[in-house]
C-alpha positions in Angstrom: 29.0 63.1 -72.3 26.4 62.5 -74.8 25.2 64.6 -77.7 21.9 63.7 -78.0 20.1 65.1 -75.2 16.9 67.0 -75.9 14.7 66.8 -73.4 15.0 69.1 -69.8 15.7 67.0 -66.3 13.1 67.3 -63.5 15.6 66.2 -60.4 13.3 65.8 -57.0 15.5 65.3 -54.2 15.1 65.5 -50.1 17.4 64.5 -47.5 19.7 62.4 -49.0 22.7 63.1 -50.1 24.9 59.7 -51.3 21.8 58.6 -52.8 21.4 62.0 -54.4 25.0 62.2 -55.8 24.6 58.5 -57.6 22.1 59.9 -59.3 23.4 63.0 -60.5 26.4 61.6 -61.5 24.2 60.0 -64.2 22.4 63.1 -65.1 25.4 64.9 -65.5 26.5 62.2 -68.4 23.3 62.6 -70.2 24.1 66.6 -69.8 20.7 67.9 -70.5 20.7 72.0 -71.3 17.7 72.1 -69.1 17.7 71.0 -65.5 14.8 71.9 -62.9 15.5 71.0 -59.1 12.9 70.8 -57.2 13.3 69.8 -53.4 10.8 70.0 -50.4 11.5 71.7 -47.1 13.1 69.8 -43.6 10.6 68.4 -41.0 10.9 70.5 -38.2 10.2 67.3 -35.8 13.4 65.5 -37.4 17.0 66.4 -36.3 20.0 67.3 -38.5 17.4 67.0 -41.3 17.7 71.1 -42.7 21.5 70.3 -42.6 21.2 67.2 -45.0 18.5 69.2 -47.0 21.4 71.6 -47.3 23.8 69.3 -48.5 21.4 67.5 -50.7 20.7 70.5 -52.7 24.2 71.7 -53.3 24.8 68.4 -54.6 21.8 68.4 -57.0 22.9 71.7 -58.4 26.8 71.0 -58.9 26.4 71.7 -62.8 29.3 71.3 -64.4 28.9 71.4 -68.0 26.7 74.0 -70.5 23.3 73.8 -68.4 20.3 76.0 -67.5 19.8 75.2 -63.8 15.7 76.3 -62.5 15.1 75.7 -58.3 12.2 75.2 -56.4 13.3 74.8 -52.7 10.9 74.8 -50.2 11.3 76.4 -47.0 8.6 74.4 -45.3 7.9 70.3 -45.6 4.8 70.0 -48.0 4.9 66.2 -47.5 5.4 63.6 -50.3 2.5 64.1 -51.7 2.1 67.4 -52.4 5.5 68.6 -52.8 5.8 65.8 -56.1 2.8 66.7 -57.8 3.8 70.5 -57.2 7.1 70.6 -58.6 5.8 68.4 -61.5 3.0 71.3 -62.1 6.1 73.8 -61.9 8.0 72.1 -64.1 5.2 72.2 -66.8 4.7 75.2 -66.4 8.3 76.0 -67.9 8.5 72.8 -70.2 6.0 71.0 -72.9 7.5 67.9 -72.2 10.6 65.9 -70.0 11.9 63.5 -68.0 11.0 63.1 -64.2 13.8 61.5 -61.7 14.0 61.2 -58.2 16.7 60.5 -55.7 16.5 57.4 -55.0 16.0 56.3 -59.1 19.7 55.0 -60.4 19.0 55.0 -64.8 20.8 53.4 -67.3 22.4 55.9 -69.4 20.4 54.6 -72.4 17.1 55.9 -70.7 17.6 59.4 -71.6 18.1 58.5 -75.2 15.3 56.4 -74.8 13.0 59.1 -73.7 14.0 61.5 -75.9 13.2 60.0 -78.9 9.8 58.5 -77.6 8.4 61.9 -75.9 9.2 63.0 -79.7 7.6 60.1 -81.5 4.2 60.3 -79.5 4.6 63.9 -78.5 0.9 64.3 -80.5 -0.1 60.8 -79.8 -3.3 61.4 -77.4 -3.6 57.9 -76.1 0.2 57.8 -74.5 0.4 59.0 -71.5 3.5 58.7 -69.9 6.7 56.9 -70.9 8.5 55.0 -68.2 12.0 53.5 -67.4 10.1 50.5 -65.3 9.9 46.8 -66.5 9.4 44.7 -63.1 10.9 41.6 -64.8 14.2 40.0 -64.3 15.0 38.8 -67.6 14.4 41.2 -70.9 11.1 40.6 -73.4 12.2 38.7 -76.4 9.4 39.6 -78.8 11.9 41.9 -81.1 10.5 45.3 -80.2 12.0 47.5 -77.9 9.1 48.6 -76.0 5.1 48.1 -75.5 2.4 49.3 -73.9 0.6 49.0 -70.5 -2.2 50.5 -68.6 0.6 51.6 -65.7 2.5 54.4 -66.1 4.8 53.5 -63.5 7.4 56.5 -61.7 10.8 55.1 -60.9 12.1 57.3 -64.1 9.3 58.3 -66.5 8.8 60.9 -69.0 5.7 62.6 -70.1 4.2 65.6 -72.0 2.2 69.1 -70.2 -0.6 67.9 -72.7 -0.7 64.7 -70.2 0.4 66.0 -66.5 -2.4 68.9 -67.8 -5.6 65.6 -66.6 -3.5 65.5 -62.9 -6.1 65.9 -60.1 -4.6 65.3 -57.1 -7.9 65.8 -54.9 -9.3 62.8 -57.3 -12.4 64.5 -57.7 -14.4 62.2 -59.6 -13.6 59.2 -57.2 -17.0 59.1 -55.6 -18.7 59.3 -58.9 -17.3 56.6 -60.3 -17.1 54.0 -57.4 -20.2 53.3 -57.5 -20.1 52.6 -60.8 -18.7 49.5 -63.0 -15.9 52.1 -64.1 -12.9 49.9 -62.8 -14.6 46.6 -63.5 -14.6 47.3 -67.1 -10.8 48.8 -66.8 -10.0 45.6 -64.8 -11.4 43.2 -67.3 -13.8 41.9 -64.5 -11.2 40.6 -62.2 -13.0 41.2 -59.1 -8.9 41.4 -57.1 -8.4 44.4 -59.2 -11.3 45.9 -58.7 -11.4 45.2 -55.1 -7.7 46.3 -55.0 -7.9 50.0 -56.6 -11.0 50.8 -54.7 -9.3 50.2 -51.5 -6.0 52.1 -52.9 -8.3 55.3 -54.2 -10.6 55.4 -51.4 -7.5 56.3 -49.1 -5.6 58.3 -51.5 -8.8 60.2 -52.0 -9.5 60.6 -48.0 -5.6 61.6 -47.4 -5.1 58.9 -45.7 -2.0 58.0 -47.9 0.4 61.0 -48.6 1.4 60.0 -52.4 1.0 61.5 -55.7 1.7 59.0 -57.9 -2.1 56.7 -57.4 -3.2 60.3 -58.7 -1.7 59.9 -61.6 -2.7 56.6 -61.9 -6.0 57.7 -61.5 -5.9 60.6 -63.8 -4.5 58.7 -66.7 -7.1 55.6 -66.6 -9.6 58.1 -66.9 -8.2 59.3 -70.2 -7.8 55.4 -71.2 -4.6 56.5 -71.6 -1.2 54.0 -72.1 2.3 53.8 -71.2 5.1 53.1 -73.2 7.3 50.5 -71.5 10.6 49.6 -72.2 11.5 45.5 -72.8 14.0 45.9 -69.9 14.7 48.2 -66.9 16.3 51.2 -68.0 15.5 52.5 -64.4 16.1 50.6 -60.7 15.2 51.9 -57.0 18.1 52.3 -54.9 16.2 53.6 -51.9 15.1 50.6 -50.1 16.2 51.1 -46.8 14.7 52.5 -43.3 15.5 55.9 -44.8 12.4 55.8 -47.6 9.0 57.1 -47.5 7.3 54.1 -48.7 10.2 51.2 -49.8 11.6 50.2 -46.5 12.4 46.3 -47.1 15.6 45.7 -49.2 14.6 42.2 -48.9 11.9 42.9 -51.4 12.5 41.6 -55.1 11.9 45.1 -56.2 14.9 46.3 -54.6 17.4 43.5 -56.7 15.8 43.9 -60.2 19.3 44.3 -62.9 19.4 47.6 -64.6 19.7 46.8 -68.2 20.9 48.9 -71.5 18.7 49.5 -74.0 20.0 48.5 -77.5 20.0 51.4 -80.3 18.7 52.2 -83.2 14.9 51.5 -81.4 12.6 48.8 -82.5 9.1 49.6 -82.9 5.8 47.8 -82.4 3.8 47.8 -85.7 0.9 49.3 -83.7 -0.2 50.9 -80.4 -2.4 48.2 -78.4 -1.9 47.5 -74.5 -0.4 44.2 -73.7 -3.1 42.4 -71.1 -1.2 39.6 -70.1 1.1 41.8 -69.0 -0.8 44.2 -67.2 -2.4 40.9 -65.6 1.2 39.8 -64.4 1.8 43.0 -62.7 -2.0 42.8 -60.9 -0.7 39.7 -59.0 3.0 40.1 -58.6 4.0 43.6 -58.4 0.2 44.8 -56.3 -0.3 41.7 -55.5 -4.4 42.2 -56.2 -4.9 38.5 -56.1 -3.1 38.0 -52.7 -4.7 40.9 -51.0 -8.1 39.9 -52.6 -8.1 36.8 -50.3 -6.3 38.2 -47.1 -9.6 40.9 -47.4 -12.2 38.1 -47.8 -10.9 36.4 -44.8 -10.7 39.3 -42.8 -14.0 40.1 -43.7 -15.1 36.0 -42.6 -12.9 36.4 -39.3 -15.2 39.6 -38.3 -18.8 37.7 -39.4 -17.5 34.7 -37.4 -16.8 36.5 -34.5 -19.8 38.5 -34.4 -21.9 35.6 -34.7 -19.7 34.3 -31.5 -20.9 37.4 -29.5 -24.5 37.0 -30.6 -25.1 33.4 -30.3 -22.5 32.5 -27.9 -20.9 29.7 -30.3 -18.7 29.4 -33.5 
């Protein structure tokens, strides 16, 4: 086990039980003295799924070493949505800061370390938001520094501080304000995909048309021009590809076979705090594909003007 471990565990689980074991198996070598499980209720409609919601919780709370253990099981299904951004509220509400898993994230042991001492380092740091486990590239950055910063605070095994999560708003209230105005453009760095791209993405998060949490948080911490701290590798991979997830069911996607990497110790650190563009840009095109989707929407759009002009004019 290691000796190093500060920080308190926020475990979200669901009906899963292998998947929920891996990943508590990991936990349990990091052996935080804190660990808050937090697990939303069965779906009536789906079969056998209270009995796996059973097992999955006696698996996430088969502490074994010196360990506060806090629950928050739901009796009823909040939805993904809802019952994330809940348990993340409860969680703060115990904790000033900590590190967020879910069942389907498999970490490198070296993540906890890794978040511990960089939830301490920028624990007062206003313009970090979040720290996250989640690279996106195959092979490790080869600048010297262990980490950098991006405008994406991505989930798949983060970190962050109650002084952060404390700017959530799930119900994005000041959406409609700032859609019409040049808000993301200026955020974007006048890529018109981007812009395009996150007005689509907030205008069904905001409607409820997309039961998530996380494009919240998204949301939440562009609005405080806040950063991320991002590792040079992934400390953190999804294991849950597969018909069973919620919103990654194609293990043919290159998500699902990115390496999960160590993170060499002592940590390097960048000379200053500035957000790495070209980076950000990468991740626009690759990992949301803004550029792709950009197009596939203008020629939608064309497809519907040429067919309207079909049924008015009677030619193409």
């Amino acid at each position: 086990m290691l000796n190093y471990m500060r920080s308190p565990v926020l475990f979200l689980v669901f009906n899963r039980p292998e998947k929920t074991r891996a990943v508590f198996d990991v936990i349990r070598q990091a052996a935080p003295s804190r660990l808050y499980v937090a697990a939303d209720g069965p779906r009536i409609e789906c079969l056998d799924e209270a009995r796996l919601c059973r097992e999955v919780r006696e698996a996430a709370t088969a502490v074994d070493w010196f360990c506060e253990v806090k629950t928050l099981f739901r009796e009823e299904n909040l939805g993904c949505g809802k019952a994330v951004s809940a348990a993340i509220d409860w969680f703060f509400s115990h904790e000033q800061e900590g590190i967020i898993l879910e069942d389907d994230i498999m970490a490198d042991r070296s993540f906890f370390r890794y978040c511990d001492e960089l939830l301490h380092r920028f624990r007062d740091d206003e313009r970090i938001m979040a720290v996250t486990g989640d690279y996106f590239r195959r092979k490790p950055r080869d600048d010297g520094d262990s980490y950098f910063f991006s405008r994406y605070p991505h989930m798949w095994g983060w970190a962050t501080w109650r002084r952060a999560w404390r700017h959530y708003d799930f119900s994005m209230s000041r959406w409609p304000e700032l859609k019409n105005s040049e808000w993301l453009d200026a955020l974007g760095g006048g890529y018109h995909d981007f812009t395009d791209y996150w007005t689509r993405i907030f205008d069904r998060t905001s409607e409820g048309r997309i039961d998530t949490w996380d494009y919240q948080w998204f949301f939440s911490c562009w609005l405080q021009n806040g950063l991320a701290v991002t590792p040079s590798r992934n400390l953190c991979v999804n294991i849950g590809f597969g018909k069973d997830a919620t919103h990654t069911k194609s293990k043919r996607e290159w998500r699902s076979r990115l390496p999960l990497e160590t993170m060499p110790f002592p940590l390097r650190h960048p000379e200053s705090v500035f957000r790495d563009a070209d980076f950000d840009r990468w991740l626009d095109m690759h990992l949301f594909q803004t550029r792709d989707s950009f197009r596939i929407m203008i020629h939608r759009k064309l497809g519907r003007l040429k067919r309207k002009k079909k049924l008015l004019f009677g030619f193409s």
